[in-house]
C-alpha positions as CSV (number, residue, x, y, z in Angstrom):
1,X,33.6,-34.9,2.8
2,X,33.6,-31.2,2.5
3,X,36.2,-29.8,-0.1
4,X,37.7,-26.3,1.3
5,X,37.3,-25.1,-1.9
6,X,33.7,-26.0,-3.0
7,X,31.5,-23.9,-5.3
8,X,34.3,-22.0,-5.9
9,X,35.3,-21.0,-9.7
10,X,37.6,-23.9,-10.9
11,X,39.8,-21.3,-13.2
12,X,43.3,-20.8,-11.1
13,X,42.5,-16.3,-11.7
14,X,38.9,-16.3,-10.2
15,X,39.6,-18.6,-7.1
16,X,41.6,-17.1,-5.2
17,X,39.6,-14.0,-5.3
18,X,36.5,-15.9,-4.2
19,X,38.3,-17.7,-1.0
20,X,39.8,-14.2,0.0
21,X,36.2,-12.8,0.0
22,X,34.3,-15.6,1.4
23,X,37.2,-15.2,4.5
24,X,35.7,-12.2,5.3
25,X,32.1,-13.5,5.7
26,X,32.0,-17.3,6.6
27,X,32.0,-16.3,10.5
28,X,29.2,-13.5,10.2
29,X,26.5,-14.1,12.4
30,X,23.3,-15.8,10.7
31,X,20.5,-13.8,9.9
32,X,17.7,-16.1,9.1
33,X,14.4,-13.6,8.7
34,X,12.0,-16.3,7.4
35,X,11.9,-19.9,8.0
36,X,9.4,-22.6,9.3
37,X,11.5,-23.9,12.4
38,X,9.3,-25.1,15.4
39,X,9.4,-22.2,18.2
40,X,8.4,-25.2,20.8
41,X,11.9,-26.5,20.4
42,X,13.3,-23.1,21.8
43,X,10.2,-22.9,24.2
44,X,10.9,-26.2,26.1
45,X,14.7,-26.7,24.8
46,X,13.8,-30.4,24.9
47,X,16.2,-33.0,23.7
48,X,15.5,-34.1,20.1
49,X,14.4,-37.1,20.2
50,X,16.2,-39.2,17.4
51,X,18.2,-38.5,13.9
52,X,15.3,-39.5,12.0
53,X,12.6,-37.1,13.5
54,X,15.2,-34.3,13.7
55,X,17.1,-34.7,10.3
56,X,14.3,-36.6,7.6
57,X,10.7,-36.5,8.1
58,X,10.7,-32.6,8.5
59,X,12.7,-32.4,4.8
60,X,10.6,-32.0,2.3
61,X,13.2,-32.1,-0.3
62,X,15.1,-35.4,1.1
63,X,11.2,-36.8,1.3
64,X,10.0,-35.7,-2.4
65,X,13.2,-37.5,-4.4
66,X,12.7,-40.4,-2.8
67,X,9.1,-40.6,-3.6
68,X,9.5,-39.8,-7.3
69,X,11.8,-42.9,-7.3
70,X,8.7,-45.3,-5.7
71,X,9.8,-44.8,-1.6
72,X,6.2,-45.0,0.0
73,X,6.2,-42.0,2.8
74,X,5.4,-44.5,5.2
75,X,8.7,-45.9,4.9
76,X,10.1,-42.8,6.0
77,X,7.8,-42.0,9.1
78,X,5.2,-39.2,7.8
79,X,1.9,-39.7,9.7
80,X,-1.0,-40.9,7.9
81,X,-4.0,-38.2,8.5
82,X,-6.1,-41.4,9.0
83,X,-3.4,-43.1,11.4
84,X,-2.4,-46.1,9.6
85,X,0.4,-47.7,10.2
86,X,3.5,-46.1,9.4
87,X,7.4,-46.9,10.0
88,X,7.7,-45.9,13.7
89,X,11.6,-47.6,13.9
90,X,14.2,-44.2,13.6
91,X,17.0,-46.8,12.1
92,X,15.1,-48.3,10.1
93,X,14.1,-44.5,8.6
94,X,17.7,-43.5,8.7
95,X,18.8,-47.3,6.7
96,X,16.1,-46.7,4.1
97,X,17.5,-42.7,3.8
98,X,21.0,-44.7,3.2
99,X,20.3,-47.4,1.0
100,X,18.6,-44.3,-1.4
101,X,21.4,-41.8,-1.1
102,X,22.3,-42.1,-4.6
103,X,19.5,-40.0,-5.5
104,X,20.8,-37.5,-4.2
105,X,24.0,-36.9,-6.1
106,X,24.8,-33.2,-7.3
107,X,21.9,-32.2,-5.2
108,X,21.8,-29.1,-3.0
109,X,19.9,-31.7,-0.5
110,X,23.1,-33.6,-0.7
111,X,25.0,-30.5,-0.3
112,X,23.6,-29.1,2.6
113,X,23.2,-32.9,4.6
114,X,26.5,-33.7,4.5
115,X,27.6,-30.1,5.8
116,X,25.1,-30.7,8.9
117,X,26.4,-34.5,9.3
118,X,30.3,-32.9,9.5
119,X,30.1,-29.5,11.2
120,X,27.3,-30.6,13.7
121,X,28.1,-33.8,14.3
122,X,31.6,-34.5,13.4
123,X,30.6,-37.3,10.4
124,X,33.3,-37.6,8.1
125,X,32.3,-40.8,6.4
126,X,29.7,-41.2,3.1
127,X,26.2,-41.9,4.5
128,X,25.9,-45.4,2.6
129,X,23.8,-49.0,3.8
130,X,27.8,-50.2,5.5
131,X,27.6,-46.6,7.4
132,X,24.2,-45.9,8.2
133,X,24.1,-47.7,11.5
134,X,27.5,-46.0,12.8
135,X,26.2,-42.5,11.7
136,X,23.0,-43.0,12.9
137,X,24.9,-43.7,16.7
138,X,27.0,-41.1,16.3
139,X,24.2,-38.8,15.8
140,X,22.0,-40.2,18.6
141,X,24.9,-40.0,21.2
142,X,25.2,-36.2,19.8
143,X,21.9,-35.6,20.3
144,X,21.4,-36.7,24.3
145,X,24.4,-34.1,25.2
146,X,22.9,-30.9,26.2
147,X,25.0,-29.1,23.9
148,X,22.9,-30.3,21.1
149,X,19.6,-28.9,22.7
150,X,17.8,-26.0,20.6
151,X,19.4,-23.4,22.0
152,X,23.0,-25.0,22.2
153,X,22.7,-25.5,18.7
154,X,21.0,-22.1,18.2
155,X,24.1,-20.6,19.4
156,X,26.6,-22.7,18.4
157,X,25.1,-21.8,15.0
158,X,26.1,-18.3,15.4
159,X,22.4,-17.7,15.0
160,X,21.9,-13.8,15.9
161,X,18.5,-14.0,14.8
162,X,15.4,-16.5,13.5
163,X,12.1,-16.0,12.4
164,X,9.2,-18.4,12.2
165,X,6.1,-18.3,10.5
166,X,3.0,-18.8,12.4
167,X,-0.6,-18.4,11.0
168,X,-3.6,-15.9,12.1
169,X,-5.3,-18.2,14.6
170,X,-1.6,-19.3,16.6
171,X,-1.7,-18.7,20.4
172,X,1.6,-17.9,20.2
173,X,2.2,-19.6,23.1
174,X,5.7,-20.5,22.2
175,X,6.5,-17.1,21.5
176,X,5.5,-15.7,24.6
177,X,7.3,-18.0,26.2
178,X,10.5,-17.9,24.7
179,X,10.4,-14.0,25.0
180,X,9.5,-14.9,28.9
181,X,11.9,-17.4,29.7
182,X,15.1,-15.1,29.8
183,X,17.2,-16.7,27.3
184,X,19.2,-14.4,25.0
185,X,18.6,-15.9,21.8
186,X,16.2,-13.7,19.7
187,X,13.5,-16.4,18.1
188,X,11.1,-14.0,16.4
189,X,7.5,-14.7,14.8
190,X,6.3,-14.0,11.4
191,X,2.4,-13.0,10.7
192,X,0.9,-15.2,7.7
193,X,-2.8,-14.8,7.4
194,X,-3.2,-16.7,4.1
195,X,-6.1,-19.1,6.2
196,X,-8.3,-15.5,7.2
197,X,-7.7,-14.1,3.9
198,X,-8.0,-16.7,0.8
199,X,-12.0,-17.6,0.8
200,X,-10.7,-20.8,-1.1
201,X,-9.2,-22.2,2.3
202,X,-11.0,-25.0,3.9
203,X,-13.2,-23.9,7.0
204,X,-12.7,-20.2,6.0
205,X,-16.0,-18.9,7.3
206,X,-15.1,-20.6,10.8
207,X,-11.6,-19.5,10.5
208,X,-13.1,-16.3,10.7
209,X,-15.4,-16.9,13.7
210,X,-12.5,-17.9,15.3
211,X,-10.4,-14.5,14.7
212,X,-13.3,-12.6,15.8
213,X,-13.6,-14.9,19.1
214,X,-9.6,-14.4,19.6
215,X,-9.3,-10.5,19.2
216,X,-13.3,-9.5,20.2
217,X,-13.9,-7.9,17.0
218,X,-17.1,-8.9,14.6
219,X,-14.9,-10.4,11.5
220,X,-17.9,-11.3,10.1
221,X,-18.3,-8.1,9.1
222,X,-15.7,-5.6,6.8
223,X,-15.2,-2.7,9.4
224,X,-14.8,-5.7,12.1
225,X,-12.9,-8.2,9.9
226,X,-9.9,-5.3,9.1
227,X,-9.9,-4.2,13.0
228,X,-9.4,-7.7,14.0
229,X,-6.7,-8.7,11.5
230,X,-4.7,-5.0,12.3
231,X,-5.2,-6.3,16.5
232,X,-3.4,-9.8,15.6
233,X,-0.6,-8.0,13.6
234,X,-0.4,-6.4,16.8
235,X,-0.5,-9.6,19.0
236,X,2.7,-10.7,16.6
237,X,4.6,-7.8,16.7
238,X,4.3,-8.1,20.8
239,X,6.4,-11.6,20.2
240,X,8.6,-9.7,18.3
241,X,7.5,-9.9,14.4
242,X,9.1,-7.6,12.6
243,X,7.3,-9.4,9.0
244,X,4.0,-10.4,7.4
245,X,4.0,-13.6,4.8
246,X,1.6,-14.3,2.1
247,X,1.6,-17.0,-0.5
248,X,-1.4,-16.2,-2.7
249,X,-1.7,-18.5,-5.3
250,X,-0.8,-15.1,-7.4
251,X,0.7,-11.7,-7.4
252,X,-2.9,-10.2,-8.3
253,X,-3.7,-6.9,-6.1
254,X,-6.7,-4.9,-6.7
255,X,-7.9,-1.4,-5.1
256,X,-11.7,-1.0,-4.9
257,X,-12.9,1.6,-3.0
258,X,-15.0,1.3,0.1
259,X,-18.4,0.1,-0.8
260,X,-17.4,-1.9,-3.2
261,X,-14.6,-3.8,-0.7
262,X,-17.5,-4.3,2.2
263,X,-19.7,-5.8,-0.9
264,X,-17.5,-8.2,-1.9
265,X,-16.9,-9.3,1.7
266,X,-20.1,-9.9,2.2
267,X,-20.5,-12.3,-0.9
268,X,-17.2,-13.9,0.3
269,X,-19.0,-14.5,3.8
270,X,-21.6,-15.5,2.6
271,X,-19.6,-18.4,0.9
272,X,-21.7,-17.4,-2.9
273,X,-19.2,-16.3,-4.7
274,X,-17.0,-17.1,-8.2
275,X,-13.7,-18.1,-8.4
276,X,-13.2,-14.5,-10.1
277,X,-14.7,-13.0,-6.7
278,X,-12.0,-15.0,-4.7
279,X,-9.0,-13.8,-6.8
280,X,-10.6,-10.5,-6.6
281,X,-10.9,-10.4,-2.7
282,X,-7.1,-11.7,-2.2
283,X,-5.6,-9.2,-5.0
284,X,-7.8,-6.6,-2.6
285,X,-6.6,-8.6,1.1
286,X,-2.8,-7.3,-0.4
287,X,-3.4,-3.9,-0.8
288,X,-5.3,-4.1,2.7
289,X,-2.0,-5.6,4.1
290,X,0.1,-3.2,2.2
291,X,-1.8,0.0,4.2
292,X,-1.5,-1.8,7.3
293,X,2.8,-2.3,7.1
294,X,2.8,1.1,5.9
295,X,1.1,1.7,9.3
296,X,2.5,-0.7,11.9
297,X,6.1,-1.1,10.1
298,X,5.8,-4.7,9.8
299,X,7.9,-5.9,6.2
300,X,5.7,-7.4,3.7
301,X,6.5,-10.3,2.0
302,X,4.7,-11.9,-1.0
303,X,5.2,-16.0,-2.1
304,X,2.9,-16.1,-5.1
305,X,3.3,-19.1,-7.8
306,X,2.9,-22.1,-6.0
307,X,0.4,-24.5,-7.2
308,X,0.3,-25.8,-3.1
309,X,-0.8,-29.6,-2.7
310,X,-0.6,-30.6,-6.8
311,X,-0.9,-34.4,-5.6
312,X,-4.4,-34.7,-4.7
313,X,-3.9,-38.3,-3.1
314,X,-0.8,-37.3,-1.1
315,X,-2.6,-34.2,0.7
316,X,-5.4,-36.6,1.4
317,X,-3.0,-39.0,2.8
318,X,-0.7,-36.9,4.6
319,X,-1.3,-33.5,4.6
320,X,0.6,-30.4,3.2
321,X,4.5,-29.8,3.5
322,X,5.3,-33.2,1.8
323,X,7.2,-32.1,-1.0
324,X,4.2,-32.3,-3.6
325,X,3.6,-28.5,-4.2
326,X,4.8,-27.0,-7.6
327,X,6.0,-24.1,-9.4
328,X,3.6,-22.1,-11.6
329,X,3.9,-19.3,-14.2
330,X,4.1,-15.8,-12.3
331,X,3.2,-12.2,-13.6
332,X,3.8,-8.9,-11.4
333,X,4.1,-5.8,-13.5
334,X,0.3,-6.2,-14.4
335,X,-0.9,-8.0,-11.0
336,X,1.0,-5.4,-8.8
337,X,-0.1,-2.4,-10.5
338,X,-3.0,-1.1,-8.4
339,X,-1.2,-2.1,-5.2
340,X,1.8,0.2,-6.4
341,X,-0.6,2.6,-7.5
342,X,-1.6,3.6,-4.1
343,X,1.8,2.4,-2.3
344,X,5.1,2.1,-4.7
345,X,6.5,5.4,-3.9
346,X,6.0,4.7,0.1
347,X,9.8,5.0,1.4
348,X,9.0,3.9,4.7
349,X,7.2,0.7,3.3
350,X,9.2,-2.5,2.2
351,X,7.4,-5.1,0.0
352,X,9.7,-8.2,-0.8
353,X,8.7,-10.1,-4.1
354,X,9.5,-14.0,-4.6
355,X,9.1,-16.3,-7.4
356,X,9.1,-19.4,-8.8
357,X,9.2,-18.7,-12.3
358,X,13.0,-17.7,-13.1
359,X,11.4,-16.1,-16.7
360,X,10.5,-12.8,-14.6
361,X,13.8,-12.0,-13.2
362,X,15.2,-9.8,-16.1
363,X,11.9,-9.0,-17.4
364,X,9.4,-7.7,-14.7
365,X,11.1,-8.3,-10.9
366,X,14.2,-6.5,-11.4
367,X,13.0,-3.2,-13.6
368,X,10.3,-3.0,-11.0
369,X,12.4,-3.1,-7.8
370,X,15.0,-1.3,-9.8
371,X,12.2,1.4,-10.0
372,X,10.1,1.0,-6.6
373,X,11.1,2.5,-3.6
374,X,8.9,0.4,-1.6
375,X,9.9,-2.8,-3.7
376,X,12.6,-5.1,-2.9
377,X,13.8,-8.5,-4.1
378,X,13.9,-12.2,-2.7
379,X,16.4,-14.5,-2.8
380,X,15.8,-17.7,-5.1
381,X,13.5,-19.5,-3.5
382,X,12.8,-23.5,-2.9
383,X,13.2,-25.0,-6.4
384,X,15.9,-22.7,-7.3
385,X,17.8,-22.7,-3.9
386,X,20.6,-24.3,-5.7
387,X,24.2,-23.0,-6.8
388,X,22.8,-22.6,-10.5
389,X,19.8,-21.4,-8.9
390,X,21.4,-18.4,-7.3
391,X,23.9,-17.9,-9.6
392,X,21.0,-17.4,-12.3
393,X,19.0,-14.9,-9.8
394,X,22.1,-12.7,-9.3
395,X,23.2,-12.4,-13.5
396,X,19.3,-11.4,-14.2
397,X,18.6,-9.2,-11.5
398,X,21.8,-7.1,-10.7
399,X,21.7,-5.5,-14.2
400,X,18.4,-3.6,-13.6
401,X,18.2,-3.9,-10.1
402,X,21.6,-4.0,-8.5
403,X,22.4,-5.5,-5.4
404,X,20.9,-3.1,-3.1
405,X,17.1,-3.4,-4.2
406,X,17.3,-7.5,-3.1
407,X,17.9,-8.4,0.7
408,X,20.4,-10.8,1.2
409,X,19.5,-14.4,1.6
410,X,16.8,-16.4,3.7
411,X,16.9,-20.0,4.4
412,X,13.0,-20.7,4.3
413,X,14.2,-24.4,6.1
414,X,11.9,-26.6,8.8
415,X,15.3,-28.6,9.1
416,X,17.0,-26.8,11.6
417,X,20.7,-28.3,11.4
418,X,20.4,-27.2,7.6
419,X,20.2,-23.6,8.5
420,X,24.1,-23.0,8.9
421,X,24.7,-25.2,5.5
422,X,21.7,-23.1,3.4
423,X,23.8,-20.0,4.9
424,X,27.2,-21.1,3.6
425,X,26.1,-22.2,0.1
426,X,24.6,-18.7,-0.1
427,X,28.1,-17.0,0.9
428,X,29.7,-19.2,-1.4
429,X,28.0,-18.5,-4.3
430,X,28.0,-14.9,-3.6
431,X,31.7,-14.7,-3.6
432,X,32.1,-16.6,-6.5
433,X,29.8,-14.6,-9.0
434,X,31.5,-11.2,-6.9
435,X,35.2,-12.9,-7.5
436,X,33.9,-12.7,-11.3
437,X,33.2,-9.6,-11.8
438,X,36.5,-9.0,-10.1
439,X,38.7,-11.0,-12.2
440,X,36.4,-9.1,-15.5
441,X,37.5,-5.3,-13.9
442,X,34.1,-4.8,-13.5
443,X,34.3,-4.5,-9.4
444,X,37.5,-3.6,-7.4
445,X,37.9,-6.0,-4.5
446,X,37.2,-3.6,-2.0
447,X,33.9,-3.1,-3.2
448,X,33.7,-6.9,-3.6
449,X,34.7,-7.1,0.3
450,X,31.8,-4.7,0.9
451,X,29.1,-6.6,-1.1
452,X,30.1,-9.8,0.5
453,X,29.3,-8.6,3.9
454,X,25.7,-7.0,3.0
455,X,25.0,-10.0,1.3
456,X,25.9,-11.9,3.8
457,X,24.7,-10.1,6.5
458,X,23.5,-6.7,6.2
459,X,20.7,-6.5,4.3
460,X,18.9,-8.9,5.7
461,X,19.1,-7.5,9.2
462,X,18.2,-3.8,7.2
463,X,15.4,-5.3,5.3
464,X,13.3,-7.5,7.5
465,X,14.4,-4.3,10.2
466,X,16.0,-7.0,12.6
């Protein structure tokens, strides 16, 4: 199924440039510094249990396409929050994936399943209703070998090392054990305290009992609430997190001093407050952040624009992570102001921007990390994970902002096998647009060579300080 020669340029001058490069990088070790894999599979190592459970129900991308085209979720296995029935058969959820598979054509989701389906488990036949049973075996037989347990596959993967993303009230029991057990693998944790800092989530008041109960601190008040989220960075960084995460629903940062931050916290408490207070008290929950990785180390990253759980019925229904969350319009150069105010020209801080709205590449992301010491760039993200996707990301932002202001690429998966496809797409890509500006005289090939490997490799590991 997989061409040698895929994503390449098509023109006979640019292609052999591009495989020479991508030679020099398609064995690097994997650096995956944010993601959403489960650390309990590397805790226990347990046997996954079937194709369905490992491959569909955690992809949100396979599970959104076949919604749109009238596929209830039920079909496919996702829990009902109120437990109604649901498909509980693995073949059947692997038989209904085949008989849709036509969706999926020209679709990175296409794309990165059938490089799983080959390189992991040796499938070299179309996933289609006549193959789906034989695929599906194949798979299963794969998957009661131990050397397609977690950490098998971890290494296998050529994995060096993995970040998830846990929030502010985990035990991180997982992580403790993994960094307990003995195995080698590095399976690190990522901070994300969206629930303890957006008033707007559900329960947030108890959410913030709770953080006060786990770290002995009164979060119920300002001095006590900033003491207890600066002891769970601490708690993280102890299971090895090297990053904080935050998807505000915006970039908006504000810098108030003092007085006026414990007074809006109280008003926040106190659950009497406007939606203006609420933005307000994130934009100033950023900055807070910002002091504190400019303190502890820890690399900040920002996911703003993301209008989370647009299908009111489905997040009922199911949940979140279904595939219903959209992209929204972003704005940084105004939003980040007061935050890089009082922290831009930190060198020893590193703030990683991402977006959803491709319209701020050229015009505010890359003259602002192109400026900003303490600014860097994000790979395209979710939507725009895609060959065009990237390709678009690196012609806007490498004319302001070069290459060296963005830090390589992320995979941002929960589908674990997809993690080594995600990675090669990325290094294809790479090549290609670098095999470009070869074949224009606009880069010698050793620099090319050079690129390809930070891309690949090192700036990731230099960034997220892994």
């Amino acid at each position: 199924m997989l061409h040698e020669d895929r994503l390449f340029p098509a023109d006979p001058v640019t292609r052999p440039i591009a495989r020479r490069l991508y030679a020099e990088v398609r064995d690097l070790p994997i650096v995956s510094p944010h993601g959403h894999t489960d650390p309990a599979w590397f805790a226990t190592d347990a046997p996954f249990a079937d194709p369905a459970g490992l491959l569909v129900i955690p992809d949100h991308y396979l599970l959104r396409m076949m919604y749109s085209r009238g596929v209830p979720l039920e079909r496919l296995g996702v829990a009902r929050l109120d437990g109604g029935p649901v498909e509980t058969d693995p073949r059947r959820i692997w038989r209904t994936v085949a008989e849709h598979w036509h969706l999926y054509r020209g679709t990175p989701t296409r794309m990165w399943w059938e490089y799983a389906l080959e390189t992991v488990f040796g499938v070299t036949e179309r996933l289609a209703p006549a193959t789906a049973d034989a695929i599906y075996d194949r798979i299963a037989g794969c998957l009661a070998r131990p050397e397609f347990r977690p950490r098998a596959l971890y290494e296998r993967f050529n994995i060096e090392a993995l970040a998830t993303t846990e929030g502010p009230l985990d035990t991180l029991e997982h992580h403790r054990a993994i960094r307990d057990s003995g195995w080698t693998g590095r399976v690190v944790t990522t901070f994300r305290p969206d629930p303890v800092l957006d008033p707007d989530t559900p329960g947030f008041r108890g959410n913030l009992e709770v953080l006060g109960a786990m770290t002995g601190e009164d979060a119920l008040s300002w001095p006590g609430y900033l003491a207890a989220l600066a002891r769970r960075r601490r708690d993280f960084m102890a299971c090895g997190a090297t990053a904080t995460d935050h998807g505000h629903p915006t970039a908006a940062t504000a810098d108030l001093d003092a007085g006026a931050a414990a007074a809006l916290f109280d008003r926040i408490v106190s659950g009497r407050f406007t939606p203006a207070e609420a933005e307000l008290f994130r934009g100033q929950m950023l900055t807070e952040m910002a002091r504190m990785s400019l303190e502890d180390g820890l690399v900040m990253q920002i996911h703003p624009g993301v209008h989370r759980n647009h299908n009111a019925w489905m997040h009922r229904t199911f949940g979140p992570h279904h595939g219903d969350d959209m992209p929204a319009r972003g704005e940084f150069v105004t939003a980040l102001k007061p935050l890089l105010d009082r922290f831009g020209n930190e060198r020893d801080l590193t703030i990683i921007l991402f977006t959803l709205d491709e319209t701020t590449y050229a015009r505010e992301l890359a003259p602002l990390a192109g400026h900003y010491p303490a600014l860097r760039l994000g790979p395209a993200w979710w939507f725009h994970d895609s060959p065009e996707g990237m390709l678009r990301y690196r012609e806007r932002m490498t004319e302001t902002a070069g290459f060296y202001n963005t830090v390589g690429f992320n995979d941002d998966t929960r589908a674990f096998p997809s993690i080594p496809a995600r990675h090669d797409v990325a290094r294809r890509i790479d090549c290609a647009y670098l095999a470009r500006l070869v074949a224009e005289h606009r880069l010698d090939e050793d620099e090319a060579r050079d690129l390809a490997v930070d891309l690949a490799y090192t700036l990731a590991k230099k960034a997220y300080r892994l």
